[in-house]
C-alpha positions as CSV (number, residue, x, y, z in Angstrom):
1,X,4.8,22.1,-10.1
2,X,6.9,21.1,-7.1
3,X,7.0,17.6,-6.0
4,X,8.6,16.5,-2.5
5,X,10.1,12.9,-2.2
6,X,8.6,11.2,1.1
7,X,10.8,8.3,2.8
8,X,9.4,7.0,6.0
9,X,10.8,6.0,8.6
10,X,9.5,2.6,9.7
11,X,8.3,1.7,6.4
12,X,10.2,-1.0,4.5
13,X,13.3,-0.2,2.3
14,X,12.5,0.6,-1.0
15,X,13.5,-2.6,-3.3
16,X,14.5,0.0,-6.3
17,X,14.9,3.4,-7.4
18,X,12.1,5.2,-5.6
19,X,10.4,6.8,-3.0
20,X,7.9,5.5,-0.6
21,X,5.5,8.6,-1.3
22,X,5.6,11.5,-3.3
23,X,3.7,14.8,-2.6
24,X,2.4,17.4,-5.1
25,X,0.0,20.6,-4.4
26,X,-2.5,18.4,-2.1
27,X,-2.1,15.5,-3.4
28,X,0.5,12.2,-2.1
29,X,1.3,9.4,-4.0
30,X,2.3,6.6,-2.6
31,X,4.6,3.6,-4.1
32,X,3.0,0.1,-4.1
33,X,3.4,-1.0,-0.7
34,X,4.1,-5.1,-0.7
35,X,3.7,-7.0,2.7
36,X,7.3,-7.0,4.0
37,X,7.8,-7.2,7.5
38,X,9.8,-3.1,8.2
39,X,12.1,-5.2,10.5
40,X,13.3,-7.8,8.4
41,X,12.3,-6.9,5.0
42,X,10.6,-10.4,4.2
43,X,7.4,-11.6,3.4
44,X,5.4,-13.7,5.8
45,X,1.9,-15.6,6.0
46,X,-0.5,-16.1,3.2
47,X,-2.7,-13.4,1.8
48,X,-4.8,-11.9,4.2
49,X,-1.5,-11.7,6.9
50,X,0.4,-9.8,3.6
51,X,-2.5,-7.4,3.1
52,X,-2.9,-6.8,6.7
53,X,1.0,-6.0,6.6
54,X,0.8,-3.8,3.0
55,X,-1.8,-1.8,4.9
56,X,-0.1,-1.1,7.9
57,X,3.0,-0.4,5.7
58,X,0.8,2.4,4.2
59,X,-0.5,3.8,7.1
60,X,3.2,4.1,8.6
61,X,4.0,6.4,4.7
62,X,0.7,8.0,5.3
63,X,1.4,8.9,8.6
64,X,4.6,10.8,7.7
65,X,2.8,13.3,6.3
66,X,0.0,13.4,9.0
67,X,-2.5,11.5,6.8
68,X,-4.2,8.5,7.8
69,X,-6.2,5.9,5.8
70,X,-9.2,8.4,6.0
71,X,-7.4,10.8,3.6
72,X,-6.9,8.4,0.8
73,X,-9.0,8.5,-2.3
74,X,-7.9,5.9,-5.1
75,X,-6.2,2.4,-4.3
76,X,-5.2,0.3,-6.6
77,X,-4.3,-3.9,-5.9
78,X,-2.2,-5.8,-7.8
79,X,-2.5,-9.5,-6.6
80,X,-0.4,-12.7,-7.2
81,X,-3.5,-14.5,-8.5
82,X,-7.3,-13.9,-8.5
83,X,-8.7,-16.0,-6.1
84,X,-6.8,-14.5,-3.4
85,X,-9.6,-11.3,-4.1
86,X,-12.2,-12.9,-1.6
87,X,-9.7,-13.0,1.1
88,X,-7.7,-9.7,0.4
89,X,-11.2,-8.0,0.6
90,X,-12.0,-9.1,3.9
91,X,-9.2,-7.5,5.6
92,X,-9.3,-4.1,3.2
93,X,-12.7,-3.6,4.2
94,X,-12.2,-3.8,7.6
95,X,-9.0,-1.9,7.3
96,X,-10.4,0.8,5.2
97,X,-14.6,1.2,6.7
98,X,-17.0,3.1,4.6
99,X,-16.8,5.0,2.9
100,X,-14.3,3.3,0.9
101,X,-12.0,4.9,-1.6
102,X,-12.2,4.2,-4.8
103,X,-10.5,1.2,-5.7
104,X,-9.2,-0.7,-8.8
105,X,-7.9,-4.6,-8.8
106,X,-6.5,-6.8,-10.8
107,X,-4.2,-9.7,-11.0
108,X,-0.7,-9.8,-12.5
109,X,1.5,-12.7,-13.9
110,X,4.1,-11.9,-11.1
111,X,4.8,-9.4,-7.9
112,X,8.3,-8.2,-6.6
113,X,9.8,-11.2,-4.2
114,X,7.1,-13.3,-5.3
115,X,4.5,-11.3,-2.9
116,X,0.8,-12.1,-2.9
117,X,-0.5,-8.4,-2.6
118,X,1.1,-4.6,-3.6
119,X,-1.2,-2.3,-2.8
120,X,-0.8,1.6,-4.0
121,X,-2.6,4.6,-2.9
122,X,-3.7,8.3,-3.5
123,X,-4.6,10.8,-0.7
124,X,-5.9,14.4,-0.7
125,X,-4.2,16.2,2.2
């Protein structure tokens, strides 16, 4: 298996030891994308501004390997607290369209810099 480490530019820095995407065979991975601002590297607005900003961070990974949001096939959300779901849906559906990938979500006790949203995807090239 060869794997190839994707860093983007224009996506936020990586906050650890990792890579924004990785690519296998077809297949690319993406790290959990939070809603940092590429240009400052700090969160900003409340939930449906920090999945409108995780999203966009995930088309600029996607794009750096020629993929767009149509290419992606799994996503999974990771969210601050549960009743932000309602409001992160609105703006993944419209971000995504039909016919949506599939999708898992779930809340956590805590995000990295106390985000609201991490959003991580797979796409088939």
């Amino acid at each position: 298996m060869t794997k190839e480490a994707i860093f983007a530019q224009g996506a936020p820095a990586a906050i650890g030891p990792y890579c924004h995407a990785v690519k296998t065979g077809n297949l690319v991975f993406l790290s959990g994308q939070l809603g940092l601002n590429p240009e400052t590297g700090k969160l900003e607005g409340d939930i449906k501004e920090q999945t409108r900003q995780a999203i966009a961070n995930i088309k600029t990974v996607l794009a750096s390997v020629g993929c767009t949001l149509d290419n992606v096939v799994k996503t999974t959300v990771y969210l601050g607290e549960m009743h932000f779901f309602d409001a992160m849906n609105e703006i993944y559906a419209a971000e995504f369209g039909e016919p949506y990938p599939a999708r898992s979500a779930f809340s956590v006790k805590e995000l990295p810099k106390q985000a609201l949203v991490e959003i991580e995807v797979i796409a088939a090239l």
